[in-house]
N, C-alpha and C positions, 0 to 999 in steps of 0.2 A: 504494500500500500504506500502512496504518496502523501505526502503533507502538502494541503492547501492553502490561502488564505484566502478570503473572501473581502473588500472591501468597497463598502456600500454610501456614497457620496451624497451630498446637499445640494439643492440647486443649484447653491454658488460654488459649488469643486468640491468644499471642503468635506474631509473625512467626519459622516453618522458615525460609522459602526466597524467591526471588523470583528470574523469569525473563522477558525482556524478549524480545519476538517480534515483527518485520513482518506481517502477514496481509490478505487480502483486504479482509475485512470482519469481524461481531461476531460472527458463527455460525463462521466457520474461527477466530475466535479463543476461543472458549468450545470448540471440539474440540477444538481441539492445547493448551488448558489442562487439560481430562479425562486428554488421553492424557501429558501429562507432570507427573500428579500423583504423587507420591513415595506409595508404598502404603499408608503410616501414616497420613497426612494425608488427614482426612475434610472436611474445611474449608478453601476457597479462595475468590479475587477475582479478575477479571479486570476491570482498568481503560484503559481510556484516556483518557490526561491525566489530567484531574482527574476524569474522568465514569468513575462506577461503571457497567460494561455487565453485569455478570454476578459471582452471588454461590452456593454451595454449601456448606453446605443452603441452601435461596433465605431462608430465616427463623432467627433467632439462637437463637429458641429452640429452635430445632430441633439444631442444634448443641449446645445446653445440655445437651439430652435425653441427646445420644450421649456429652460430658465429662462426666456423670454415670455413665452404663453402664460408664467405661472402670475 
C-alpha cells in the first residue's frame, strides 16, 4: 500500500483541510479523495510524496472560474 495525502482548498487557494490515507494505488486514491471531500470544497490535490497524482478542477483556471461565481 501507498501513502497518500489529500488536500482540500478555499476558494481563495488556501489550504481547509488535509487527510492522509494508505490505498492501493492512484485511482482508489483519487476515489476515496472525491468521497471524503468536505461539500464546500470544490478544489482538491491528491499527492504522493512529492508527486502531484491528481488535481480538481484538473486546470486552475478553472477553479478561478468557480472563486469568481462564489
Amino acid at each position: 500500500m501507498q501513502s497518500f495525502e489529500f488536500c482540500y482548498l478555499n476558494a481563495d487557494g488556501s489550504l481547509a483541510c488535509t487527510l492522509a490515507a494508505c490505498c492501493e494505488d492512484e485511482r482508489q486514491a483519487k476515489i476515496l479523495a472525491h468521497a471524503m471531500k468536505l461539500s464546500d470544497t470544490k478544489c482538491f490535490e491528491v499527492w504522493m510524496g512529492e508527486k502531484l497524482v491528481y488535481e480538481r478542477p484538473a486546470r486552475w483556471d478553472d477553479a478561478r472560474d468557480w472563486r469568481m461565481a462564489v
